[in-house]
N, C-alpha and C positions, 0 to 999 in steps of 0.2 A: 411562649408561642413557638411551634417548630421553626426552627432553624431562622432566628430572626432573633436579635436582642436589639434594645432601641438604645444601649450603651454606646456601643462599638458603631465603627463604621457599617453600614449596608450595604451589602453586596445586589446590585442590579437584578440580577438573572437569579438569585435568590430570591428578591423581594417581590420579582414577577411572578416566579411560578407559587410562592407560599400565597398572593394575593387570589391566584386563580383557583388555587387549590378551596382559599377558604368561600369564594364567590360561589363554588359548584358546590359544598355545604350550607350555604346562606342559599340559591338555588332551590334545594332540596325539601328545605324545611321551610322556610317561607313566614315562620312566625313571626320576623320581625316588619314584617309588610306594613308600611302606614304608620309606625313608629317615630317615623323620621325622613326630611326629604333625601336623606342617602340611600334609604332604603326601597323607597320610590323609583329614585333615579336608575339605582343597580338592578331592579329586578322589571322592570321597564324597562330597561336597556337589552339584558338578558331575555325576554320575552319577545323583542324586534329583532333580534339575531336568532330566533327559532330555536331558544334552549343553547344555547355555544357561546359559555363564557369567553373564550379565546376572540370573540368576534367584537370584544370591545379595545374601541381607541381611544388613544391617549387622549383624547378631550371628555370622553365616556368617563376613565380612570379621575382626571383632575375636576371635574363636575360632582361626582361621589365625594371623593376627600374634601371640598371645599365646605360640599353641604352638611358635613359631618362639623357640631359644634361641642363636641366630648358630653352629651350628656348621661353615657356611661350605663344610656336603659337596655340598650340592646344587650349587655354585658348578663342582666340579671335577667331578661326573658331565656338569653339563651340557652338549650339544653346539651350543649356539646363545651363549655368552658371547661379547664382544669380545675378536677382532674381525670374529665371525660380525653381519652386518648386523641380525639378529635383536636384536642387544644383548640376550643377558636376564642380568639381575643380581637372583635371588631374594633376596641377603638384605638387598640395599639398595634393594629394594622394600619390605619388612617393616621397615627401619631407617624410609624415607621415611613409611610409614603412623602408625608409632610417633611419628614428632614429628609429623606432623599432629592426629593423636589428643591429643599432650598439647597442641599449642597452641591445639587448641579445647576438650580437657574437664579441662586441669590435669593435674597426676600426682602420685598417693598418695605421703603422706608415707614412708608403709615404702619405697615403691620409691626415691626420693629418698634417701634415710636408707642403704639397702645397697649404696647406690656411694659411696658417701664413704669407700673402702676408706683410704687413706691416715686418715683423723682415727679410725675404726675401729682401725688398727692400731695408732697412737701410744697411745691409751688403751686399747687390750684390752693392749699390753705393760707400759706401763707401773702395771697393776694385774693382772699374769697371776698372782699365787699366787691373789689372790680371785676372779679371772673368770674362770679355767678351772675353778675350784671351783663356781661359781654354775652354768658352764654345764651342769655334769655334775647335775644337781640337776631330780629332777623337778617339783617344785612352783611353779620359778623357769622351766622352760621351760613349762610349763603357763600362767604367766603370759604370759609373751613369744609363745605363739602366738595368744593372745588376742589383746592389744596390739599386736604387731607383724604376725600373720599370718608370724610363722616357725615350720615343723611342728616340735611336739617330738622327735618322732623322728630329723630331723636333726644326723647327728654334723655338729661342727663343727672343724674346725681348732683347737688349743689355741695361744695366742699365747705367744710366747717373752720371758722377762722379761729378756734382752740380746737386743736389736735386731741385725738381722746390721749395720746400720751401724756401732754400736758395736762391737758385735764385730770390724770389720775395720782399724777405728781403734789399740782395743790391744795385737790379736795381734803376736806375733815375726814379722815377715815375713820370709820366703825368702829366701835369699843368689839373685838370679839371674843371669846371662851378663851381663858387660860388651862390648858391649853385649846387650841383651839379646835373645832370637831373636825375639820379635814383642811389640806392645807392646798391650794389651787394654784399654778402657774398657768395664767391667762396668757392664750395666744390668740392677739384680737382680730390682726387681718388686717390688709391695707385701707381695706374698704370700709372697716369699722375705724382705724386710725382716721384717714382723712376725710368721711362722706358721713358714713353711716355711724357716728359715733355716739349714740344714746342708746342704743344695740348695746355698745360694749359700756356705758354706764349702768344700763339695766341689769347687764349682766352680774356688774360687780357690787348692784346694792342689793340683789337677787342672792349672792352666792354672802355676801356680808351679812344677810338678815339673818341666813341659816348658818352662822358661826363659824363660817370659811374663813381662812386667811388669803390672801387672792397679792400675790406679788404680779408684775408685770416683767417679763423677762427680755433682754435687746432680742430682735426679731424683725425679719423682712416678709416680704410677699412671697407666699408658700412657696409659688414657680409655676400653678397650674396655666396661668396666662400663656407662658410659654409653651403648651399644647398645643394652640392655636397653630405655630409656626414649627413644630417639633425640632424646639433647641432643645434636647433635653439635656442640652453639655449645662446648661443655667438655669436646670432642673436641679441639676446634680449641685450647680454649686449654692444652693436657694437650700437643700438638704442639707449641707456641710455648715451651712453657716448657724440655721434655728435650730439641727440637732444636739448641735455643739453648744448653744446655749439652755435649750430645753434639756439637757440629759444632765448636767450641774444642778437644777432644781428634781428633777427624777431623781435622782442621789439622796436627796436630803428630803424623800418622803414626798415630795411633793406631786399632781395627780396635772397632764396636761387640757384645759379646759377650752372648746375654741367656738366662737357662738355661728359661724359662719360655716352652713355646711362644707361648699368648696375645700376648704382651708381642712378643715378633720378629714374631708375624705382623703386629701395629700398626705396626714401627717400619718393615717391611719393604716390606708391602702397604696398610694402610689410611691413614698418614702421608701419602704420595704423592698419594693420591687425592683425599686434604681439603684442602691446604695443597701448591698445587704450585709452589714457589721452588727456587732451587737448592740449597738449604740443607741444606732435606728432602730431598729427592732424592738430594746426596750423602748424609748420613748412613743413607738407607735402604740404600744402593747396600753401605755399607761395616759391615751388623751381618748378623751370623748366630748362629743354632743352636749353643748351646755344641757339641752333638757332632760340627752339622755343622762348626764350626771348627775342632775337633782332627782329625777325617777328611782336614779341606784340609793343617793341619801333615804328617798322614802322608802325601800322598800329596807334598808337597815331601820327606819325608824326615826332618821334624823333630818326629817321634813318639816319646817314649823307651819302650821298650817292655821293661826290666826289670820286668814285671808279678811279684808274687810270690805271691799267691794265683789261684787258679782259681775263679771265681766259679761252677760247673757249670751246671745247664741253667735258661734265664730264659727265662721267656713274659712276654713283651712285648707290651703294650698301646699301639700307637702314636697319641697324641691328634687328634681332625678338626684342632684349628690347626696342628699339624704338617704333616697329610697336605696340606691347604691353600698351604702354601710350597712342593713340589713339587720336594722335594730328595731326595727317596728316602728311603734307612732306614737314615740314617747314624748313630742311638743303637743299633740292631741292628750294625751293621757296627764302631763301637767296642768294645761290649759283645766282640763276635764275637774283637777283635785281644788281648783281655783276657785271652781265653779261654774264653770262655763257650759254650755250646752255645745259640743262641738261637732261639724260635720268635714270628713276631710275629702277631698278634691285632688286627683290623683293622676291631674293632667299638668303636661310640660309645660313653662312659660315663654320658650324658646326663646329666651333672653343671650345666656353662654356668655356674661362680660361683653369683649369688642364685637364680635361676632355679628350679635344683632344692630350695633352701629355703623355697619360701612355701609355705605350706600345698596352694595351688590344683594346683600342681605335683612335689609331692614324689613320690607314690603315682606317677605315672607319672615319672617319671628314674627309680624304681627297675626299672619295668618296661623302660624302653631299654638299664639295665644289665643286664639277665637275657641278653640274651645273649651280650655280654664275659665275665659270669659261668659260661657253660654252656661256653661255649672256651676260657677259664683252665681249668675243670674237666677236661676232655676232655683236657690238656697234662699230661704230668707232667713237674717245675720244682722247683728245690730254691727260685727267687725268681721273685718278680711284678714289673716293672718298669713305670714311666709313667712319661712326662715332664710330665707334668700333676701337682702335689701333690691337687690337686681332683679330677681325673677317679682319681686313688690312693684317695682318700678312700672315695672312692663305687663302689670296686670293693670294699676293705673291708669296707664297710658292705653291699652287694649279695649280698657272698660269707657275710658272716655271716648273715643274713638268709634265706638259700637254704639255710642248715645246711651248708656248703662249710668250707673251709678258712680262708677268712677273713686269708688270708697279709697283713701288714705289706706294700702296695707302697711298694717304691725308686724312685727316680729313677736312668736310665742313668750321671748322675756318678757317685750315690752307689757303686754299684756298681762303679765303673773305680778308685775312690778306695779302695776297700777292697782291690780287684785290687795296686794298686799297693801295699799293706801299709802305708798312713799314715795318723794317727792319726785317730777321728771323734771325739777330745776334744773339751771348749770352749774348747781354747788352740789 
């Protein structure tokens, strides 16, 4: 981005004139209108000042960044990104405001407090009989949206009292090919560690059927949370820690696998951008998209495709961090080799992790999910799939909400994993 790095410190009278520079190019073009309520808000703001960026105030400015939840679409509509000389990078203009904002007015302890996904997850599992009980409990969320500023109404994920780490430690592992056809270092993601963790079993009995070797390598929360509040100083060190252990299995052949978009688009896209060594660089170069990985096994040929259920017809909701990696619709095109009859659905869930949790923001994420929700409706689907456990959530909850169907959403493995007829035990 001209004269902006979100490394270093930010210079004020910089960050002013590059944000107005790029509002009078957003201005201009106007595609991304209705994309998002930032967009709304900026060019609404900009149309009540009679065309004259300059005419917005700082509560203009912190209204945009706030409604801005990184989901990274306005990035790929735009037609002036690099290496158009325009450079515009909307959401690392909104990253760049956000640490400015904290490093001259602090940042709330709630927001602090719900990126700590990792310390979250270790103690919501290891007390999940009582904390999934508390959290289902009106009087206890009734408290916590006091305190915390998280809306009651927010379903939440229920955390799993075996960790998918543990779990991978004392399951029977797979007999696989000597040697074996590819060799997988699995990075699962907080969210599949402590929530979503049959995502990342699916995963590993999905990548085991096709004669994968699948290590699990030490590994924390990628950092994209920390977007939210643009720490990107615990971006950087979220970078130093997974590169450092993901680039010792890259070394030794191994290919990095990660089932949760979020999590690939960091290791893929935003690792690179922060931390440019070689290190990172390789390791970016070598992790993909679980689906998009078994897509590449089949198109070498080494896809076992004894599928023995027919999964019938899935409306697919494909996630912005997804569509953002710009690798096509390759969880539809597995789903599709499964069997499935697939339709894919190409609206935001406006979920974003915390984001759609605080109070200030819940009532609208439900509103950006009404229309994923009016297009699952519109489909008829024996299943709902995301590759997002989050953006699932919050279709569920959208769908219930709407008096709709309210379907249980899968994740594309889970789906390929049942295809295949192996078990969704917890062995």
């Amino acid at each position: 981005m001209k004269g902006l790095n979100l490394i270093t410190p930010i210079d004020s009278k910089q960050l002013e004139k590059e944000t107005l520079r790029i509002y009078e190019v957003c201005d201009g073009c106007r595609r991304c209108f209705n994309l998002c309520p930032s967009f709304n808000t900026l060019l609404g703001r900009i149309d009540a000042y009679e065309g004259d960026v300059a005419g917005l105030t700082p509560a203009d400015h912190h209204q945009i960044v706030d409604e801005c939840y990184y989901c990274k679409l306005c990035f790929n509509h735009c037609p002036y990104t690099p290496p158009h000389h325009y450079e515009i990078d909307f959401p690392h203009l909104m990253v760049a405001r956000k640490k400015h904002h904290a490093t001259e007015h602090g940042v709330r302890l709630r927001d602090r407090l719900l990126i700590m996904t990792d310390m979250i997850g270790r103690l919501g599992s290891a007390t999940a009989a009582i904390t999934n009980r508390l959290l289902e409990n009106r009087l206890v969320r009734g408290l916590l949206e006091r305190v915390m500023g998280i809306h009651r109404d927010r379903r939440l994920l229920h955390f799993s009292g075996e960790t998918f780490p543990r779990w991978f430690g004392r399951r029977a592992k797979r007999a696989t090919a000597d040697p074996p056809v590819r060799k997988v270092a699995l990075f699962a993601s907080c969210l599949v560690n402590f929530q979503a963790t049959d995502v990342g079993k699916a995963t590993v009995q999905v990548l085991e059927k096709n004669g994968v070797q699948v290590v699990l390598p030490d590994q924390r929360c990628c950092g994209m949370p920390s977007f939210d509040i643009g720490d990107t100083q615990a971006i950087q060190q979220a970078i130093r820690s997974n590169v450092s252990s993901l680039y010792q299995w890259v070394l030794k052949g191994y290919d990095v696998v990660v089932p949760t978009a979020s999590c690939s688009l960091m290791l893929k896209r935003e690792y690179p951008e922060l931390q440019r060594d070689e290190q990172t660089r390789q390791v970016a170069e070598r992790t993909f998209d679980v689906c998009e990985y078994l897509m590449a096994m089949k198109k070498a040929g080494q896809l076992t495709s004894d599928f023995t259920k027919k999964p019938g017809r899935v409306v697919y909701q494909i996630p912005c961090h997804l569509r953002d990696q710009n690798i096509g619709f390759k969880s539809k095109e597995l789903m599709e080799c499964a069997g499935a009859q697939v339709e894919v659905i190409e609206q935001c869930s406006g979920h974003d992790g915390a984001w759609s949790a605080k109070t200030e923001f819940f009532s609208l994420s439900m509103k950006i999910a009404g229309k994923a929700i009016r297009a699952i409706e519109q489909t008829p689907a024996d299943l709902v799939a995301s590759d997002c456990p989050l953006a699932g959530l919050q279709l569920e909850q959208a769908g219930a909400s709407a008096h709709a169907s309210g379907k249980a959403v899968l994740h594309p493995i889970q789906i390929v994993r049942d295809a295949y007829g192996l078990s969704s035990s917890k062995d």
